[in-house]
PDB file of N, H, CA, C and O in Angstrom:
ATOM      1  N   UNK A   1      -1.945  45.254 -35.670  1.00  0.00           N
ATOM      2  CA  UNK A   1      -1.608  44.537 -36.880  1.00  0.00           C
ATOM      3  C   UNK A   1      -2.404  45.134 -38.043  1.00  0.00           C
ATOM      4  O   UNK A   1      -3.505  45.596 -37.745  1.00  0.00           O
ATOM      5  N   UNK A   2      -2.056  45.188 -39.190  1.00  0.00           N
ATOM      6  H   UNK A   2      -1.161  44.813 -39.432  1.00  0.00           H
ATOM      7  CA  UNK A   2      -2.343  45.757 -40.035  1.00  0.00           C
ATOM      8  C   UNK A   2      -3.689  45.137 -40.804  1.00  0.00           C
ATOM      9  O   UNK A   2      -4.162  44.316 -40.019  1.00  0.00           O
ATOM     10  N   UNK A   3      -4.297  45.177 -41.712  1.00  0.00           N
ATOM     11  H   UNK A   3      -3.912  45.845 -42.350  1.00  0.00           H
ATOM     12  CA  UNK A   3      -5.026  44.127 -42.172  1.00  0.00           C
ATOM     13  C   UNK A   3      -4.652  43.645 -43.476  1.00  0.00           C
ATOM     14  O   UNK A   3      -4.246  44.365 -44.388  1.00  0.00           O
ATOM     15  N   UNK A   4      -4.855  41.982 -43.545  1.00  0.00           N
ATOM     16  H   UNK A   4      -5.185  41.396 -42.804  1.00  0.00           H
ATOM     17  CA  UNK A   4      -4.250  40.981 -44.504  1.00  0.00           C
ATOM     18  C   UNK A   4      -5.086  40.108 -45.357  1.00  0.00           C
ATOM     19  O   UNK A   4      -5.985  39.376 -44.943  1.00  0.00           O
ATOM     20  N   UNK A   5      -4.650  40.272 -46.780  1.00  0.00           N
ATOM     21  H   UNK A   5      -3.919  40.866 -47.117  1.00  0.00           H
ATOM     22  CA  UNK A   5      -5.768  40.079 -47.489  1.00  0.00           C
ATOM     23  C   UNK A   5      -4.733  38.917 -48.057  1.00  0.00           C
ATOM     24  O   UNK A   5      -3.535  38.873 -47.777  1.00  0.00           O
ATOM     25  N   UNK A   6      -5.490  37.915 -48.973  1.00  0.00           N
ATOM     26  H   UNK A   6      -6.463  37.951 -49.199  1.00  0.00           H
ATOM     27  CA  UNK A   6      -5.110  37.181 -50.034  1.00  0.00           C
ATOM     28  C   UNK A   6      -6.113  36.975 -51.153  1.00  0.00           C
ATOM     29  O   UNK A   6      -7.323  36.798 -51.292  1.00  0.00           O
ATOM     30  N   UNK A   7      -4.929  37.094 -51.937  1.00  0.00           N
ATOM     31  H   UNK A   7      -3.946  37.238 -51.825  1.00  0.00           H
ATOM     32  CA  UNK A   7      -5.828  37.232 -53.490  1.00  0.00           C
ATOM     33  C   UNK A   7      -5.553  35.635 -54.310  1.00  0.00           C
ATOM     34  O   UNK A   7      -4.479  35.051 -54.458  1.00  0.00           O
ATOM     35  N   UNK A   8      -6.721  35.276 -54.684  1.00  0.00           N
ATOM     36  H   UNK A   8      -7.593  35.750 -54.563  1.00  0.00           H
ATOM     37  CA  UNK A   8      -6.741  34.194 -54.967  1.00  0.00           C
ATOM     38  C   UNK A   8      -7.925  34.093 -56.431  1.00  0.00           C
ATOM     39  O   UNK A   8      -9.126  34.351 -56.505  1.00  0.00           O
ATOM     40  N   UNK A   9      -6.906  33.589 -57.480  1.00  0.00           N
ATOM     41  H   UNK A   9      -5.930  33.380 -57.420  1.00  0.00           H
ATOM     42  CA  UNK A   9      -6.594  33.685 -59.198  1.00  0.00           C
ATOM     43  C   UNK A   9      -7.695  32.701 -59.204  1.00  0.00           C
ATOM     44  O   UNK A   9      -7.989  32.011 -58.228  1.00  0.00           O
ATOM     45  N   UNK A  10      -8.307  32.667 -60.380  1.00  0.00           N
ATOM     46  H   UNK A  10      -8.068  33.227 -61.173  1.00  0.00           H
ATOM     47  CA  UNK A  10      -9.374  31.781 -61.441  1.00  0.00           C
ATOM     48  C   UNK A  10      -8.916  31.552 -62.314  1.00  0.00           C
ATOM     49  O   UNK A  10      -9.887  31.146 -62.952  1.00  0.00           O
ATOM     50  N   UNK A  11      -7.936  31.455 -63.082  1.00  0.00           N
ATOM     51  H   UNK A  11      -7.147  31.785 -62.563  1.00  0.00           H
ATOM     52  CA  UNK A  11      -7.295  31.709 -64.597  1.00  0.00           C
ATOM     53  C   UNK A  11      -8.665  31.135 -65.740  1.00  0.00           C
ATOM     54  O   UNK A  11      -9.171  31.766 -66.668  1.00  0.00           O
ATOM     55  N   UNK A  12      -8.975  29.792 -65.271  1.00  0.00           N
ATOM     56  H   UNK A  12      -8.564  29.279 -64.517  1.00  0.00           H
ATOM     57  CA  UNK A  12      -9.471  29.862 -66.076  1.00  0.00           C
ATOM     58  C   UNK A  12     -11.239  30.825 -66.833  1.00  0.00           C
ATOM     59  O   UNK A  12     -11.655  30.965 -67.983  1.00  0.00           O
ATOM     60  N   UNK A  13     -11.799  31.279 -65.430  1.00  0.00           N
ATOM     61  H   UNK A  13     -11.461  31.166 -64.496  1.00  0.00           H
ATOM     62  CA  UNK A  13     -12.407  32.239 -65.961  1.00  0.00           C
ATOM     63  C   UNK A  13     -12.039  33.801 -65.608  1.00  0.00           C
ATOM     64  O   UNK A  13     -12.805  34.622 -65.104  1.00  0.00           O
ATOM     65  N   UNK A  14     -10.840  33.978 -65.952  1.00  0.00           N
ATOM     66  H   UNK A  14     -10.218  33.310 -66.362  1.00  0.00           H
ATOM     67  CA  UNK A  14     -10.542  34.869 -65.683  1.00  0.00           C
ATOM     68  C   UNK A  14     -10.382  36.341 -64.885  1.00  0.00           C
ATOM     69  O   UNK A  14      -9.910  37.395 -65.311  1.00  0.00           O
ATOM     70  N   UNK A  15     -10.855  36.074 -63.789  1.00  0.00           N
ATOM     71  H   UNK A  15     -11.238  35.218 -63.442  1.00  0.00           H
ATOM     72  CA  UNK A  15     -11.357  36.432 -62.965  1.00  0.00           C
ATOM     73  C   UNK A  15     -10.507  35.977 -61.236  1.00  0.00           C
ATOM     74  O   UNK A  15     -10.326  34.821 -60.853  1.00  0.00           O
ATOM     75  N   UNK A  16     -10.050  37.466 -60.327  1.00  0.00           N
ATOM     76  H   UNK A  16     -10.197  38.405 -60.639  1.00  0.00           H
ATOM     77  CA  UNK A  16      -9.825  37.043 -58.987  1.00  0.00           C
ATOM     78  C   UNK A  16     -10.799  37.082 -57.953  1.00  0.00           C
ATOM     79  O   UNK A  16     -11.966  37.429 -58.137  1.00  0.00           O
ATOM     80  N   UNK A  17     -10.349  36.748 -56.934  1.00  0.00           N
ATOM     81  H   UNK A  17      -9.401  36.466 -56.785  1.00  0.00           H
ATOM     82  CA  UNK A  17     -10.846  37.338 -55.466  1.00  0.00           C
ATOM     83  C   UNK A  17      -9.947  37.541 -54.409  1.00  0.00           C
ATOM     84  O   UNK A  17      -8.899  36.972 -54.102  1.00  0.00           O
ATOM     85  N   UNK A  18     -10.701  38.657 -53.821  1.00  0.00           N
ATOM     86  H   UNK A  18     -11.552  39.119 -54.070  1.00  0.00           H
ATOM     87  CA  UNK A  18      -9.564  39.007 -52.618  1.00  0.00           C
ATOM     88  C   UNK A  18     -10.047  38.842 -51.082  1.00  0.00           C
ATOM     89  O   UNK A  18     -10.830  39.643 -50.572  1.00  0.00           O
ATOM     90  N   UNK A  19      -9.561  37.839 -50.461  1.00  0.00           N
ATOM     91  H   UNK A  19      -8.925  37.188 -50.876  1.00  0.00           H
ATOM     92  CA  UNK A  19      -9.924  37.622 -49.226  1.00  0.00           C
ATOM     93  C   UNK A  19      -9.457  38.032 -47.934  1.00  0.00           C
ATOM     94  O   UNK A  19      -8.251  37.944 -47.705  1.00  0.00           O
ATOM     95  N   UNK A  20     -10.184  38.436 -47.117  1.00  0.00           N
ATOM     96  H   UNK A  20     -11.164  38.508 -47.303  1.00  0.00           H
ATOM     97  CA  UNK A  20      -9.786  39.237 -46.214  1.00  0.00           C
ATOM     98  C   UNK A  20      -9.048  38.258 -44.579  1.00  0.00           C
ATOM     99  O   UNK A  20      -9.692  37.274 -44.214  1.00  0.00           O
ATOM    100  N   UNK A  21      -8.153  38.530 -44.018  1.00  0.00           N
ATOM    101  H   UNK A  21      -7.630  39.329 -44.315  1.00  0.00           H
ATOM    102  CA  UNK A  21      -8.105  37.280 -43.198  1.00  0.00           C
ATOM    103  C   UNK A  21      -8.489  38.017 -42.029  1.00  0.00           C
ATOM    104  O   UNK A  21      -7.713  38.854 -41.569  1.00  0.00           O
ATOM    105  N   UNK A  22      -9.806  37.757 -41.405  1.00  0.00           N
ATOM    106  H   UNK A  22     -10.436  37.077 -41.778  1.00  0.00           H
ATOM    107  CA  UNK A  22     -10.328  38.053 -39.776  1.00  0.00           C
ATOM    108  C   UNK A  22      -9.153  37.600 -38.780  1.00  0.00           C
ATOM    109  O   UNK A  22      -9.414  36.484 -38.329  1.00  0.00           O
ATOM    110  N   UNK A  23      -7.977  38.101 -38.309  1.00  0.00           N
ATOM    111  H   UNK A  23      -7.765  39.007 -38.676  1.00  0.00           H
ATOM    112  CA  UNK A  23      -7.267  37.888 -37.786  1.00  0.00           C
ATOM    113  C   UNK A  23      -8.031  38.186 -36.328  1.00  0.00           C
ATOM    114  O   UNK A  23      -7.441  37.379 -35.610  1.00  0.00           O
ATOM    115  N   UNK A  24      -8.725  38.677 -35.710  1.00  0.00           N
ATOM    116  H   UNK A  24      -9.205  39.332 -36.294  1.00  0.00           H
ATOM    117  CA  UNK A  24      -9.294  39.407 -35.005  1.00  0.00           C
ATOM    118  C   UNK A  24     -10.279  38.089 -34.214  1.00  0.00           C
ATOM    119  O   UNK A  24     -10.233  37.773 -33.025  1.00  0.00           O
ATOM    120  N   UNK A  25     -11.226  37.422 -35.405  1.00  0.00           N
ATOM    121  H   UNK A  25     -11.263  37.679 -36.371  1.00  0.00           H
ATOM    122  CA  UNK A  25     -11.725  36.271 -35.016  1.00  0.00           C
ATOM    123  C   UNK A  25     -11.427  35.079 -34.854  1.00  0.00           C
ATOM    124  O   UNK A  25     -12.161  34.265 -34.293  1.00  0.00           O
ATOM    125  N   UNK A  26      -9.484  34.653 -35.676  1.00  0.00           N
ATOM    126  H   UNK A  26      -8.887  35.314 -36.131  1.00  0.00           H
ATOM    127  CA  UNK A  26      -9.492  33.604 -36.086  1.00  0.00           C
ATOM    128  C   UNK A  26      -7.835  33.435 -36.320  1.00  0.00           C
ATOM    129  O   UNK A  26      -7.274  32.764 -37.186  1.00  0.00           O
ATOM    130  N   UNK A  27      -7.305  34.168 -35.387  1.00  0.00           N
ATOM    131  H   UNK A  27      -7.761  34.714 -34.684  1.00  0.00           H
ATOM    132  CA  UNK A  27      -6.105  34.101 -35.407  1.00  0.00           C
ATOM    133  C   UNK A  27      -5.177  33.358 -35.777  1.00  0.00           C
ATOM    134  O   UNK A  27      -4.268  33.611 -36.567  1.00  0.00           O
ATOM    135  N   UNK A  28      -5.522  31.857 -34.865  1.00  0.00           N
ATOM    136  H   UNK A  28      -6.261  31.651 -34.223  1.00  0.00           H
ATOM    137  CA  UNK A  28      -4.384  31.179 -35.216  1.00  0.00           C
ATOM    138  C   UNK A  28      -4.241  30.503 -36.607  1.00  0.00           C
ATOM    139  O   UNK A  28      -3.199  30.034 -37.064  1.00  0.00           O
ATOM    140  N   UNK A  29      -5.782  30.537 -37.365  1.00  0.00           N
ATOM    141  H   UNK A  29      -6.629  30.918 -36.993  1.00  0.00           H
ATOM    142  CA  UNK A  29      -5.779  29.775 -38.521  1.00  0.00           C
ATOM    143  C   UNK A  29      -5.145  31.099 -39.233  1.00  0.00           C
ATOM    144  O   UNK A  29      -4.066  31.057 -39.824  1.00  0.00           O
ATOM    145  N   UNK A  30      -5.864  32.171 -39.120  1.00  0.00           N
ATOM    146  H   UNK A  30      -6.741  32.205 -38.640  1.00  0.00           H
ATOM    147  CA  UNK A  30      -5.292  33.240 -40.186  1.00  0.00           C
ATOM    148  C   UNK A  30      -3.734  33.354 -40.087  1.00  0.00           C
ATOM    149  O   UNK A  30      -3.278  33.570 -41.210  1.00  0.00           O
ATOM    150  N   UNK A  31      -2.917  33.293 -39.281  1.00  0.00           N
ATOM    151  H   UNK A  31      -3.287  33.117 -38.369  1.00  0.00           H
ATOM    152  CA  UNK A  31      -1.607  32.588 -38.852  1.00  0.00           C
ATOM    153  C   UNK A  31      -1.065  31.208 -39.792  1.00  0.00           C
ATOM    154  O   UNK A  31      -0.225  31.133 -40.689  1.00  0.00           O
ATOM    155  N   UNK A  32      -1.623  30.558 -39.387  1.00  0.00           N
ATOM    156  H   UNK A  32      -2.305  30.619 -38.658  1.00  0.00           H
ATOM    157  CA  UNK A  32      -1.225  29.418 -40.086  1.00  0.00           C
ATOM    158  C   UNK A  32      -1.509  29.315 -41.748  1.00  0.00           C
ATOM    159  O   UNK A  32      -0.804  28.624 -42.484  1.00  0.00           O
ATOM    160  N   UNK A  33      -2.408  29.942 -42.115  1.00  0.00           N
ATOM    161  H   UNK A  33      -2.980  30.503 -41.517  1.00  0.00           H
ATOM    162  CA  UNK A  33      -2.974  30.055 -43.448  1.00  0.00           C
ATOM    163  C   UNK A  33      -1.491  31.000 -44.138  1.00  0.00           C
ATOM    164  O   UNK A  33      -0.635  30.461 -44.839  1.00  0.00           O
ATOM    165  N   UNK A  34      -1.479  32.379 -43.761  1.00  0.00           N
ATOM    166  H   UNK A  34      -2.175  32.817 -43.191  1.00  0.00           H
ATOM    167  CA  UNK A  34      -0.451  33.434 -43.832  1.00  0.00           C
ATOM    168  C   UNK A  34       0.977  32.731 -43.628  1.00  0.00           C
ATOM    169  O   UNK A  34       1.685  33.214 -44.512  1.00  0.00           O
ATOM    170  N   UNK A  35       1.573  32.011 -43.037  1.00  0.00           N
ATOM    171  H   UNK A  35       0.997  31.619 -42.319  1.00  0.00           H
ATOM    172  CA  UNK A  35       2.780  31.151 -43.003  1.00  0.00           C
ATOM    173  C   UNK A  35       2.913  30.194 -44.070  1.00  0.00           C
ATOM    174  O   UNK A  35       3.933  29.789 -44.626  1.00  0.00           O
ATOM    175  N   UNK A  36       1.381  29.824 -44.307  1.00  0.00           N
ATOM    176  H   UNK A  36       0.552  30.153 -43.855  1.00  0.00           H
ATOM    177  CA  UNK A  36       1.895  28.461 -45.617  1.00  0.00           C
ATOM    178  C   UNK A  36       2.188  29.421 -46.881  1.00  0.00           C
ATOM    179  O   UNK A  36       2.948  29.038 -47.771  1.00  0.00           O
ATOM    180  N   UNK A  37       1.730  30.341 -46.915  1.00  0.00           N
ATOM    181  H   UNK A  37       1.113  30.652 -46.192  1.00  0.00           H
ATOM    182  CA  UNK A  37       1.891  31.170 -48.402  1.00  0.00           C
ATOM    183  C   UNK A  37       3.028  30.931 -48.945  1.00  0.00           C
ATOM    184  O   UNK A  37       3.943  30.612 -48.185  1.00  0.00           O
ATOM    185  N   UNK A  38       3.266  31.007 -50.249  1.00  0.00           N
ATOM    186  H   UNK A  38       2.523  31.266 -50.866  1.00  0.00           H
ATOM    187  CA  UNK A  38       1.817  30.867 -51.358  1.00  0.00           C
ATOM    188  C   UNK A  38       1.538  29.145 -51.701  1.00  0.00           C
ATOM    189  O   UNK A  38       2.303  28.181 -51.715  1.00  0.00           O
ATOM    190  N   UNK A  39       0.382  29.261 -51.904  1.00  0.00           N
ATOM    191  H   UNK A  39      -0.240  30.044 -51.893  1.00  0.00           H
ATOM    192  CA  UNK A  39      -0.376  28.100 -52.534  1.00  0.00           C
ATOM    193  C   UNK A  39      -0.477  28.042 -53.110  1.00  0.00           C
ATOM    194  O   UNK A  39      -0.369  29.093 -53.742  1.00  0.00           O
ATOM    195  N   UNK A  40      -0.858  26.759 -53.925  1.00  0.00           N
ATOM    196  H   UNK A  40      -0.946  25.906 -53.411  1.00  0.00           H
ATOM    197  CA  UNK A  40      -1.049  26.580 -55.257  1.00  0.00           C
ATOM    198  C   UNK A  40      -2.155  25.091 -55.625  1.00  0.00           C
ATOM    199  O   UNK A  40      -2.172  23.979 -55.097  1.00  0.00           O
ATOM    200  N   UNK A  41      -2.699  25.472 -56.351  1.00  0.00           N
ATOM    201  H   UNK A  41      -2.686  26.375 -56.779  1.00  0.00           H
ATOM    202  CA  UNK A  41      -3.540  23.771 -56.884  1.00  0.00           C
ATOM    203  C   UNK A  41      -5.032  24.986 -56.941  1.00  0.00           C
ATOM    204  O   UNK A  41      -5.254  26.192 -56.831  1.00  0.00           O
ATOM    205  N   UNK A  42      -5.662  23.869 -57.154  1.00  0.00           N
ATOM    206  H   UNK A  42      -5.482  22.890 -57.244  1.00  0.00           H
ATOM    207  CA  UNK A  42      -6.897  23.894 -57.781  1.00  0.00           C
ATOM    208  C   UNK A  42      -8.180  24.709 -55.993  1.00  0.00           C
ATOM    209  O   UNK A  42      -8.056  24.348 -54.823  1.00  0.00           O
ATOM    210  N   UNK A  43      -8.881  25.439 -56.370  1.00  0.00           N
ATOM    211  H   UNK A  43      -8.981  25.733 -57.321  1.00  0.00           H
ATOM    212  CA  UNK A  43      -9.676  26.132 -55.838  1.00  0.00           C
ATOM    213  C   UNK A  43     -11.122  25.843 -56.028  1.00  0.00           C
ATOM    214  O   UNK A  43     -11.630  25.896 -57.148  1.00  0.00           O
ATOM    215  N   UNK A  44     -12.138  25.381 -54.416  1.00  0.00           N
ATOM    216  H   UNK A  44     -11.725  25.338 -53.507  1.00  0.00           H
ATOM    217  CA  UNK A  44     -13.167  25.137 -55.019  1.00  0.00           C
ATOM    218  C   UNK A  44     -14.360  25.840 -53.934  1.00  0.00           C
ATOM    219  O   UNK A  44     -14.498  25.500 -52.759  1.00  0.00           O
ATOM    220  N   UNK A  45     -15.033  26.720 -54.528  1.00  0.00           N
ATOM    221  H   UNK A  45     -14.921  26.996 -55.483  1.00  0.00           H
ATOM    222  CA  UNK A  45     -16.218  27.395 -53.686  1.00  0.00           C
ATOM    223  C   UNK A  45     -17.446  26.326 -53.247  1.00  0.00           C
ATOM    224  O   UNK A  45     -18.115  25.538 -53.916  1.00  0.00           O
ATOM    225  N   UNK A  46     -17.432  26.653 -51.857  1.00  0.00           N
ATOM    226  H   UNK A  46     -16.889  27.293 -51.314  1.00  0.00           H
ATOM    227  CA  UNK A  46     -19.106  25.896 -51.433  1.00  0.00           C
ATOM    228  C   UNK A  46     -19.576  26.747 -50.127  1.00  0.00           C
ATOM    229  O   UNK A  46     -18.872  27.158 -49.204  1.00  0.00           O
ATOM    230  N   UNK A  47     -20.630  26.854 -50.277  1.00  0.00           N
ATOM    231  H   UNK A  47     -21.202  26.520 -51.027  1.00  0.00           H
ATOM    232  CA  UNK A  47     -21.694  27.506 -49.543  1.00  0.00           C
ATOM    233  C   UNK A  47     -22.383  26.185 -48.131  1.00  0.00           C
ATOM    234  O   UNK A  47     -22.665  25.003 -48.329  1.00  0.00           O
ATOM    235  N   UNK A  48     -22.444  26.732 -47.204  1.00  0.00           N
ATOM    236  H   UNK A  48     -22.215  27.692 -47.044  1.00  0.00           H
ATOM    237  CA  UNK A  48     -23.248  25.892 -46.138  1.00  0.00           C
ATOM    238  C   UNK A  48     -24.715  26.748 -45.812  1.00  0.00           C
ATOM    239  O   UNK A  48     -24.656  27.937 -45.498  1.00  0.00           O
ATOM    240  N   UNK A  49     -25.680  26.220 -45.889  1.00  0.00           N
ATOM    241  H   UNK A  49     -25.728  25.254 -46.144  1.00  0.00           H
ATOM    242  CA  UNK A  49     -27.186  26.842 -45.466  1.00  0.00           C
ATOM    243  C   UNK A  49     -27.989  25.398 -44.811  1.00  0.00           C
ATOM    244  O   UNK A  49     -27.524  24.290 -45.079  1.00  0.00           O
ATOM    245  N   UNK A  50     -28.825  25.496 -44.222  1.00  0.00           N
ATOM    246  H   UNK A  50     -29.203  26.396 -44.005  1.00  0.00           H
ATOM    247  CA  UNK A  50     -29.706  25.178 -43.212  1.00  0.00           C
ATOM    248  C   UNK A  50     -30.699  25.113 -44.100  1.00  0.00           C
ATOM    249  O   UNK A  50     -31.840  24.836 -43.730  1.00  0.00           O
TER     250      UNK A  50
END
């Protein structure tokens, strides 16, 4: 399989990112993620640390 990215917009600071999908580690979600395409709504980053 090839490798599969999704790019995912900021508009408002103008600015993307491109995410890589670990199909390798995480198949069935990267599957299921890749089938719902495309998405849409609001995007929100969070970090987990110990």
């Amino acid at each position: 399989m090839t490798d599969r990215h999704v790019r995912v917009p900021s508009p408002r600071r103008e600015v993307h990112r491109t995410a890589e999908l670990l199909d390798d580690r995480a198949p069935i979600t990267c599957e299921a993620l890749w089938n719902a395409l495309p998405l849409g709504g609001d995007v929100h980053h969070t970090q987990y640390a110990q």
